[in-house]
C-alpha positions as CSV (number, residue, x, y, z in Angstrom):
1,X,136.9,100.9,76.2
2,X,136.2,98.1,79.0
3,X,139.0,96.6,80.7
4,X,137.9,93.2,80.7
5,X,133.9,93.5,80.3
6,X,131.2,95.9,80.8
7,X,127.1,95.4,81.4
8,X,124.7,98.1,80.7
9,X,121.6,99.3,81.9
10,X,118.9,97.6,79.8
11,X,116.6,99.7,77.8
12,X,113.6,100.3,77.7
13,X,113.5,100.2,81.8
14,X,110.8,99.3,82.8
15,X,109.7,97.2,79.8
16,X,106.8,94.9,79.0
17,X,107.2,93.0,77.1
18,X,111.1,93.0,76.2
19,X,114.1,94.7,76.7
20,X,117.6,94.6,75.3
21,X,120.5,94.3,77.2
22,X,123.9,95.5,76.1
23,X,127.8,94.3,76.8
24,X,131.0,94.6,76.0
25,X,134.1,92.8,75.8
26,X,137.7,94.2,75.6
27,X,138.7,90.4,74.2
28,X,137.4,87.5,73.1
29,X,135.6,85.8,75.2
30,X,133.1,83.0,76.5
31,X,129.7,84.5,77.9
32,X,127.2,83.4,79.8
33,X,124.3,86.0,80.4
34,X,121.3,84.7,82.6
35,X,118.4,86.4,84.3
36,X,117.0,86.1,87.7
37,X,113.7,86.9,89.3
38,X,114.0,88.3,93.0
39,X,114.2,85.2,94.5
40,X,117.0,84.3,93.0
41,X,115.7,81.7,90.8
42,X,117.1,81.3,86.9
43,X,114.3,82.0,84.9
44,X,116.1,82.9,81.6
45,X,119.5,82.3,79.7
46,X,120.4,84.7,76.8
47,X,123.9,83.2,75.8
48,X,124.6,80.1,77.4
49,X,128.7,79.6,77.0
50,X,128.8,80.8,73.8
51,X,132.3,82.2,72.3
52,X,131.9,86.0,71.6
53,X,134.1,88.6,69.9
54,X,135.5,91.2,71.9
55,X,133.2,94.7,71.5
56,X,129.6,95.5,71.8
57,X,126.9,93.1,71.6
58,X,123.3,93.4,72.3
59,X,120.9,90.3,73.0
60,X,116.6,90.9,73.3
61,X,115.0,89.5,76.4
62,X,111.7,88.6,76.4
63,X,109.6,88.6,79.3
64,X,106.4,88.0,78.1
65,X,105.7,84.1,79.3
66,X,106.8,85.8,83.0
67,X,105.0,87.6,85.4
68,X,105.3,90.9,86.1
69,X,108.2,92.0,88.5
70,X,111.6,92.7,88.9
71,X,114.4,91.1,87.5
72,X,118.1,90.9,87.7
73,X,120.8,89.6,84.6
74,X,124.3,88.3,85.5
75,X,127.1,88.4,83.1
76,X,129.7,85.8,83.1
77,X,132.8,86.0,81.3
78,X,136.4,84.1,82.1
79,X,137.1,87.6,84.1
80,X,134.2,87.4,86.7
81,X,130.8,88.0,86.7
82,X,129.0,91.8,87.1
């Protein structure tokens, strides 16, 4: 079990044209999970704020309105971000 939060690995890695990316939460919890191209720039937000329960949760990012590349995802809960 997580002792605060957890981010996985997204699967399928690479993707085209989504992926799902995976979490967990030892508690209840308010999440933000955002993605980033190499620049640094936002280009997506999966859960913006939102109130989750504590365990797994999965969300679907969709890529196909970017360009090909590498991205990054950022989870942010009340503990820190990873």
């Amino acid at each position: 079990n997580p002792v605060n939060f957890s981010l996985d690995q997204n699967y399928p890695n690479p993707f085209n044209p989504s992926t799902v990316i995976s979490y967990q939460l030892a508690e209840n919890s308010t999440v933000t999970l955002e993605v980033y191209d190499m620049l640094g720039r936002e280009v997506a937000t999966l859960v913006n704020n939102e109130r989750m329960t504590a365990g797994s949760h999965n969300v679907t990012f969709d890529a196909g309105n970017l360009s090909s590349g590498l991205y990054m995802y950022r989870l942010s809960t009340a503990n820190g971000q990873k």
